[in-house]
N, C-alpha and C positions, 0 to 999 in steps of 0.2 A: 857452700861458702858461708862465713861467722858471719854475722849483722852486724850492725852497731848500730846498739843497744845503751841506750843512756838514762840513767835513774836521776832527774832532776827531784831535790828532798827540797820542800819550800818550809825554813823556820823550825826546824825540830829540835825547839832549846826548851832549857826549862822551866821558864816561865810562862811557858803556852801547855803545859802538862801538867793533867790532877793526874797528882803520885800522890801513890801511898808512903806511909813513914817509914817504912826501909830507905826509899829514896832520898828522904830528907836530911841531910849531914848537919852537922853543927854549927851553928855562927857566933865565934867567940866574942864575936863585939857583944853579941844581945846576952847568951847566956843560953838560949832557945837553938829552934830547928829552923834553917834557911823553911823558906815555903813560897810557891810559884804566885806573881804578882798575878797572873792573867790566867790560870789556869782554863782550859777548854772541857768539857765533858765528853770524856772516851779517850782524850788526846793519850794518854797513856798507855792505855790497849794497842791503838793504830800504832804508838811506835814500837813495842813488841813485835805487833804482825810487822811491819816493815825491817824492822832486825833482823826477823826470822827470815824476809823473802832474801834479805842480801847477803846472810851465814848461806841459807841454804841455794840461794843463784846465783851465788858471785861470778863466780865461771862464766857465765853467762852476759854481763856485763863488761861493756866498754867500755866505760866512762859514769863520774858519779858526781855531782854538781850539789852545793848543798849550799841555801843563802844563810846568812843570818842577820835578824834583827838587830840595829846596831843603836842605839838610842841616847843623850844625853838624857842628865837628870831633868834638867832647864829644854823641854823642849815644846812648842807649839800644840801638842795634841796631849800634855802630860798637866795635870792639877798644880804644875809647880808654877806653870805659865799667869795662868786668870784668877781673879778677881770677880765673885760676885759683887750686886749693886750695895750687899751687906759688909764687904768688906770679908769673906769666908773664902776658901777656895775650891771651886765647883766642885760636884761629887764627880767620880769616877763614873760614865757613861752618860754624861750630860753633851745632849749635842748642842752645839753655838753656832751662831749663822752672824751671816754681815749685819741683818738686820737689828739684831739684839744685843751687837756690839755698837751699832748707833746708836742705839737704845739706853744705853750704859748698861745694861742690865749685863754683861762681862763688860771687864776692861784687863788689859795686860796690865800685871802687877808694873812692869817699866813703862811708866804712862810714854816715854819716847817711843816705845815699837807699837804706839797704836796704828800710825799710818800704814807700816809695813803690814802687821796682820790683818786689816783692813783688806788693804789690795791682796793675800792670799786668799782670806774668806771669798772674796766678791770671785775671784779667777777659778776658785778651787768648787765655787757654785754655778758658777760659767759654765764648767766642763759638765757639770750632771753626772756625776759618778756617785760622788759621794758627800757628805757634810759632816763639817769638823766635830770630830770623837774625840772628848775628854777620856783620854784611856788612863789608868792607874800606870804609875810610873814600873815603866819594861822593862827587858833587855838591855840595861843599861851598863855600856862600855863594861869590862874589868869585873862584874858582877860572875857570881852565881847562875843566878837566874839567864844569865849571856848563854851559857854552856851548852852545848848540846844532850839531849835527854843518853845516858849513859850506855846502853843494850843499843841504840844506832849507832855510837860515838866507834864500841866496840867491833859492830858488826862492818861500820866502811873500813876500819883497820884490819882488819881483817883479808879483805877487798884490795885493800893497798899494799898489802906484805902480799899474797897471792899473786897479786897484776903488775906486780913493781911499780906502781903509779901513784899518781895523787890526788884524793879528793879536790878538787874545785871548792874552794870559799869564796861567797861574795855578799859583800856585807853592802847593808843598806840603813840609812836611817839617820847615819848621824849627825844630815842637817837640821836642826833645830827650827827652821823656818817652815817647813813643809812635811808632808805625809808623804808615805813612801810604801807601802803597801805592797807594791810588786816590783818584784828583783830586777825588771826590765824600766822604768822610769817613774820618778815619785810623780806625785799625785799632779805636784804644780812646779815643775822642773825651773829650779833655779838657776838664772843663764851666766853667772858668776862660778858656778858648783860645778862643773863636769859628772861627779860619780851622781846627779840626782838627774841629769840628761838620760837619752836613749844608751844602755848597755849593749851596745853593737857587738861585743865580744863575746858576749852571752848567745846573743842570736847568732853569731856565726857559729858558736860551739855547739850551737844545739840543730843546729842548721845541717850540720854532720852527721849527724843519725839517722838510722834507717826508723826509728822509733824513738819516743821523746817519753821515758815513764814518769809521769808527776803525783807524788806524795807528798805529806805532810799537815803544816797549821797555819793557820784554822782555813778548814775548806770557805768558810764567807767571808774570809777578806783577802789575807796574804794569797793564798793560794787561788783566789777567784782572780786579783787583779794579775796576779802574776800570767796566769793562764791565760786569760783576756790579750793580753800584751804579749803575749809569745803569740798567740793565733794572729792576732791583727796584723804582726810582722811575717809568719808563714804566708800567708794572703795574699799579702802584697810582695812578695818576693816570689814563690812558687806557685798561687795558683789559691783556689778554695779545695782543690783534691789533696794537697797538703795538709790539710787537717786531721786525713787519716794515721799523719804521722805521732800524732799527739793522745796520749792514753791517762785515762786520771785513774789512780789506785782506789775506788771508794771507799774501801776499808781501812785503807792510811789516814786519812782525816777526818774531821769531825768541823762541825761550824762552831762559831762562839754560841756562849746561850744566849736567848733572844734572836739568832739570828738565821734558826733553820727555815723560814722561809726564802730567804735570801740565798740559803744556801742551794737548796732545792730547784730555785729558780734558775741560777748558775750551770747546774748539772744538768737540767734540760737543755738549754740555750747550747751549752756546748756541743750536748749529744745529737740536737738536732741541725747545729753548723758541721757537722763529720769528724769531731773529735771521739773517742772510743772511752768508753766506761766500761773498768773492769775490777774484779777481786784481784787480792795478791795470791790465792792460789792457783787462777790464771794465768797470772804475769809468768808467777813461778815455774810454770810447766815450760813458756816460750822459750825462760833464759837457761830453762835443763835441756830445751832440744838444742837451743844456738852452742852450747859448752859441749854437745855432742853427747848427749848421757841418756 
């Protein structure tokens, strides 16, 4: 009897991908080559290998779930937001904390949303996950850089004319108040915002598989929180044996630089809560036996 078999892609756009200049098309406003705001190191390889597992396993596959970063320009975790105490705008990976916005040393360029970002710092440092990341401005709406890396883009079409189905899009991010990291609920769910709440539809969809495969970018954050928050919801819905359902590709992603300890730490944690670490030459054998080949 076929599985089902589901390939959740976490962020495979391109501005999380060092490509080379083939990749890079023209942007006529500058006169130059578009070029990845956040690139990851390897990100580019893993979505090759991940193309190739879903040209050559589609058959295989039931279902294909892909989120995307969805970002304004003006957003809370982006250089557009603060103000150093010099009057500058932070560098790209400068972490801020509640403290140091008491401190004046950031302030929100709109001196009115200091209260607001205030009360996310202090809640968003309550929870112990993580602290706010000055990221280089992303995946921003309507962009380039939004798109998906071009060899996935191709290989889920693929997938989709074969299955007569449709890839899943779920986009995340474009509250500007909050981080949103993982496809399943941002960082500091806005209770105004529904899409930054628990994605209940998500876990049901994925809740349907006999197997949950997760790939993508960057394995230390999107893909760590995403993961994190799809296990905590199997848990508590089916059990801690549930976790057997959940399989991470490690050769589809790669961590940010600077962040392979974190990321390492991630992939243990997982592997030793019952989640399953594997290659995509692994994967790939499963979804050639499940298509009967």
């Amino acid at each position: 009897m076929k599985r089902n078999l589901h390939l959740l892609v976490i962020d495979p756009q391109n501005d999380f991908c060092d490509l080379p200049t083939a990749y890079l098309p023209e942007n006529p406003a500058t006169k130059g080559l578009h070029a990845p705001a956040l690139p990851v190191p390897g990100a580019h390889q893993d979505m090759l290998r991940l193309a190739g597992l879903i040209n050559r396993g589609r058959h295989g596959l039931t279902a294909i779930s892909v989120t995307l970063d969805s970002h304004h320009r003006y957003d809370i975790a982006h250089p557009t937001f603060w103000l150093t105490a010099e009057g500058a705008p932070p560098a790209p990976f400068t972490q801020i904390t509640a403290a140091e916005v008491r401190a004046a040393s950031y302030l929100p360029r709109d001196r009115t949303a200091l209260p607001r970002a205030l009360a996310y710092l202090d809640a968003l440092e309550q929870a112990d996950r993580y602290r706010l990341m000055v990221w280089p401005v992303h995946c921003e709406i309507g962009s380039w850089g939004h798109n998906v890396h071009e060899d996935v883009r191709s290989a889920y079409n693929r997938w989709e004319d074969a299955a007569l189905g449709t890839v899943t899009k779920i986009a995340k991010g474009s509250n500007p108040w909050t981080e949103h990291y993982s496809a399943v609920m941002a960082e500091v769910p806005d209770h105004a915002d529904p899409d930054t709440q628990l994605n209940r539809k998500l876990i049901d969809h994925l809740a349907e598989a006999d197997l949950v495969y997760i790939a993508g970018e960057a394995g230390s954050h999107c893909v760590k929180a995403t993961t994190e928050h799809i296990a905590a919801q199997f848990v508590a819905r089916f059990g801690e044996d549930s976790l057997g359902r959940l399989v991470l590709i490690t050769d589809c992603m790669s961590p940010v630089a600077g962040f392979c300890d974190q990321y390492q730490d991630f992939l243990e944690d997982m592997e030793e809560s019952g989640v399953r670490l594997a290659q995509s030459g692994d994967v790939l054998q499963e979804l050639l036996v499940n298509a009967g080949r």
